[in-house]
C-alpha positions as CSV (number, residue, x, y, z in Angstrom):
1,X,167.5,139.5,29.0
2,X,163.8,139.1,27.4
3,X,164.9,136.6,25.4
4,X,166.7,134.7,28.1
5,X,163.6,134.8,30.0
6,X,161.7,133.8,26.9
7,X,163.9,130.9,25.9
8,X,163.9,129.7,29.4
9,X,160.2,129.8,29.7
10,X,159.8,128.0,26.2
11,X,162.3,125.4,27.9
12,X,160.6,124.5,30.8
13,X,157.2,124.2,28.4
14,X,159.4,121.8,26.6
15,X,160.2,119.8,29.8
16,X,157.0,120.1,31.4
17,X,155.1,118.5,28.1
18,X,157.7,115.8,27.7
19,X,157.0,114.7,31.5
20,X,153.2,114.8,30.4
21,X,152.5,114.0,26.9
22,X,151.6,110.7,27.4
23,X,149.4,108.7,29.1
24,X,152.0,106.0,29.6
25,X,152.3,104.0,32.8
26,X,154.5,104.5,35.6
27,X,157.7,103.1,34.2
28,X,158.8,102.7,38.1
29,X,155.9,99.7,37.8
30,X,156.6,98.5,34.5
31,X,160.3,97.8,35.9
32,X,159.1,96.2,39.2
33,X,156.2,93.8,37.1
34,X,158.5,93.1,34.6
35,X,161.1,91.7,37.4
36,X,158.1,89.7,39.3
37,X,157.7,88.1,36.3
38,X,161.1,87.2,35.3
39,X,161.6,85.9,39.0
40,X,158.4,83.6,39.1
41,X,159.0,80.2,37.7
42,X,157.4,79.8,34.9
43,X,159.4,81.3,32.4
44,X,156.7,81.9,30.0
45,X,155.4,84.8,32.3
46,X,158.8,87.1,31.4
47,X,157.4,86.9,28.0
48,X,154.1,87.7,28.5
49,X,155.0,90.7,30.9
50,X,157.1,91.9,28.1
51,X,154.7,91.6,25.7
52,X,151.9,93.2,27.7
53,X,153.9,96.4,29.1
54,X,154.9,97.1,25.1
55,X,151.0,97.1,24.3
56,X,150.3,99.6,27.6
57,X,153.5,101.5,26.2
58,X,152.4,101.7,22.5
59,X,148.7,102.4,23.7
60,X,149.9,105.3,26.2
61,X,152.2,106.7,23.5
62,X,148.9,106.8,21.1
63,X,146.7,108.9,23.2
64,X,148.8,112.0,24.5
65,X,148.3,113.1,27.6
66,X,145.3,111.3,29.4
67,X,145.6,111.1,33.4
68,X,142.6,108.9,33.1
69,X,144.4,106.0,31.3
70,X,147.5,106.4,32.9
71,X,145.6,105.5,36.2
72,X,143.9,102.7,34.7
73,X,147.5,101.5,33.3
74,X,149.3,101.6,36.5
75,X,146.7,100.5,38.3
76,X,146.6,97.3,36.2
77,X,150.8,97.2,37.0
78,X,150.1,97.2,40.6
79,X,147.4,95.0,40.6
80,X,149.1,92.4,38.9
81,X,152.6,92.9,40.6
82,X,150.2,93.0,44.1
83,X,148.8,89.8,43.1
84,X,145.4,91.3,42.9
85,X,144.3,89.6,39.3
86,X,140.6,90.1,39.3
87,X,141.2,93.3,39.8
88,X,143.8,94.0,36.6
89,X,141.3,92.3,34.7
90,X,139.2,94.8,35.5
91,X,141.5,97.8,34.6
92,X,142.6,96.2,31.5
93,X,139.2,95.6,30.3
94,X,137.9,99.1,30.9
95,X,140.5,100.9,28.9
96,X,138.3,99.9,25.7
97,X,135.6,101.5,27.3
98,X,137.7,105.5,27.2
99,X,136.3,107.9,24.6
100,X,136.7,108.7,21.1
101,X,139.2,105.8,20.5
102,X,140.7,105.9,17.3
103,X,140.1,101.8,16.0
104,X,144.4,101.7,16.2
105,X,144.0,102.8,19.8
106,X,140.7,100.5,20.5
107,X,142.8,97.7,19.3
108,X,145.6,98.0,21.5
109,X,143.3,98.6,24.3
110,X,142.1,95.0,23.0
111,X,145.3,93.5,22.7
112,X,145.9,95.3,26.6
113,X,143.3,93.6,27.9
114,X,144.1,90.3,25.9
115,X,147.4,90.2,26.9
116,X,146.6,90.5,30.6
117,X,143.9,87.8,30.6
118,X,147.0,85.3,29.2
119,X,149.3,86.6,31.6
120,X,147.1,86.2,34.8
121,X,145.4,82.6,33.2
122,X,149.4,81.4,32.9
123,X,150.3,82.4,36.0
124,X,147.0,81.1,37.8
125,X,146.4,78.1,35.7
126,X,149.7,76.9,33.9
127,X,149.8,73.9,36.3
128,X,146.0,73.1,36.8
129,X,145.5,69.0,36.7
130,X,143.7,67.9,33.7
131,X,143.8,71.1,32.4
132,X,147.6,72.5,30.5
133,X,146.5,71.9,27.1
134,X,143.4,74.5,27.2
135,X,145.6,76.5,29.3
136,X,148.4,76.5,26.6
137,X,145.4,77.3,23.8
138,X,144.3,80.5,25.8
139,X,147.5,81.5,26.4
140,X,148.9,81.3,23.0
141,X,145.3,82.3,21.6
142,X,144.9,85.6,23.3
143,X,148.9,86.5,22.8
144,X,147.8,86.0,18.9
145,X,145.1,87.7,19.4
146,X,142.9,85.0,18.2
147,X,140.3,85.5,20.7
148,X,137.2,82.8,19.5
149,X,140.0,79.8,19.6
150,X,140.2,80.8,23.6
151,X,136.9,80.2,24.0
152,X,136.2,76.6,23.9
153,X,139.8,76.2,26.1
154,X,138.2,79.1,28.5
155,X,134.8,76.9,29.2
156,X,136.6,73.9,29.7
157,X,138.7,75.6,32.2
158,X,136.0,76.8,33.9
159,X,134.4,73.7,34.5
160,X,137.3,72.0,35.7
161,X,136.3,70.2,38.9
162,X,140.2,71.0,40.4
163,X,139.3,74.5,40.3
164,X,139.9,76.3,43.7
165,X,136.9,79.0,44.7
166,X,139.7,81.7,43.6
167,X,140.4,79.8,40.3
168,X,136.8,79.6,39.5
169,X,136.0,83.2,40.2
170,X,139.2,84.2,38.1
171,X,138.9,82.2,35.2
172,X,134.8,83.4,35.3
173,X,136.3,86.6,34.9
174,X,138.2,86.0,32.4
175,X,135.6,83.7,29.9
176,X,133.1,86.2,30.8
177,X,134.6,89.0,29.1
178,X,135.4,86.7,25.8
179,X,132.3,84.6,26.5
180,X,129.3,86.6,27.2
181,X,126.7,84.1,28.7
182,X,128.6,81.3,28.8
183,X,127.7,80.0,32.3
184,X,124.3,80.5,31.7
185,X,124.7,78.4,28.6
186,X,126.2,75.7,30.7
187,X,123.9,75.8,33.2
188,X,121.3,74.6,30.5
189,X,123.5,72.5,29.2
190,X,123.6,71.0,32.3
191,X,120.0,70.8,33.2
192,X,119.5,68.6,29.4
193,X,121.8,66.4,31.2
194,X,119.8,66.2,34.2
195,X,116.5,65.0,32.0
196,X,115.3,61.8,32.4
197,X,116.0,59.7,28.9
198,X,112.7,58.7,27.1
C-alpha cells in the first residue's frame, strides 16, 4: 500500500510538472490567432502567424517554467487576435528585457518580437498607397531577421502622407524599437529643408 501511495504521489508530480514546465503560451490562443489569421485576407498573415507562434513555442519551451513570460506570451496572443497591436508590440518587445537570458533564449525573444512587428506591419500596412514595396522589405526583412534592411523601408513608412493617426502611431512603434531616434533625425532633416538657400 506504501508504495501505491508513493507511486501515485510520484505520478501526480509527473502530471503536475508537465502541465507547468513551460512557460509556453496558452495553446487555446495560439489555435484562435492562428485561425484569425488564416481567415483574414491576406494570405501572407497565415504564414507569419505560423511562423511567430513556433518562435513563442520554442522560446517558452527554453525557459521552463516562468509564469512571468507565459503572461507576456498570451498576452501578446490576445492582443493581436483582439486587434489591440500597439499593445502586442509592447509584450513582444519586453520579453528581451526577462532575466538571465541565455543569448539562444535572448534571440528568440528577438526573433518574437521581430516576427510580431512583420505580422502587425502586414496586416496594418500591406495595402498602404505608395507604400507595398517598403512594406514587403519589412516584412520579409524582420521574418529573416535582417533587422537594419527594415530600417530605411520603416522611415519611409513612417512618413507616408496616407498614413491614418492609427497607422502613424503604429508604424512609430514599430521603427522606434528598430530605429532609436529616428523621428528626431527627421525632424532635423526636415528643418535643413526648411532653410532658406544661400
Amino acid at each position: 500500500m506504501k508504495k501505491l501511495v508513493v507511486l501515485l504521489a510520484a505520478a501526480a508530480l509527473v502530471c503536475g510538472a508537465g502541465q507547468t514546465a513551460f512557460a509556453q503560451a496558452d495553446p487555446g490562443l495560439v489555435a484562435k490567432f492562428i485561425s484569425a489569421a488564416q481567415s483574414a485576407k491576406d494570405g501572407q498573415l497565415g504564414a507569419i502567424a505560423s511562423e511567430l507562434t513556433g518562435k513563442m513555442e520554442s522560446f517558452g519551451s527554453s525557459l521552463g517554467a516562468n509564469p512571468a513570460i507565459k503572461a507576456k506570451l498570451d498576452g501578446t496572443l490576445k492582443s493581436l487576435t483582439g486587434g489591440e497591436d500597439s499593445a502586442a508590440l509592447g509584450s513582444a518587445f519586453d520579453l528581451v528585457k526577462a532575466a538571465k537570458l541565455t543569448p539562444d533564449q535572448l534571440g528568440l525573444a528577438k526573433q518574437v518580437g521581430n516576427l510580431a512587428s512583420a505580422y502587425v506591419v502586414q496586416k496594418n500596412f500591406a495595402s498602404l498607397a505608395g507604400g507595398q514595396g517598403d512594406v514587403a522589405t519589412i516584412v520579409s526583412s524582420l521574418r529573416g531577421g535582417h533587422v537594419t534592411a527594415a530600417v530605411p523601408a520603416l522611415k519611409n513608412v513612417a512618413s507616408n502622407a496616407h498614413l491614418s493617426d492609427g497607422q502613424k502611431q503604429l508604424i512609430g512603434t514599430v521603427a522606434d524599437k528598430y530605429a532609436p531616434g529616428w523621428q528626431k533625425a527627421q525632424g532635423a532633416i526636415d528643418a535643413i529643408k526648411k532653410l532658406p538657400s544661400f
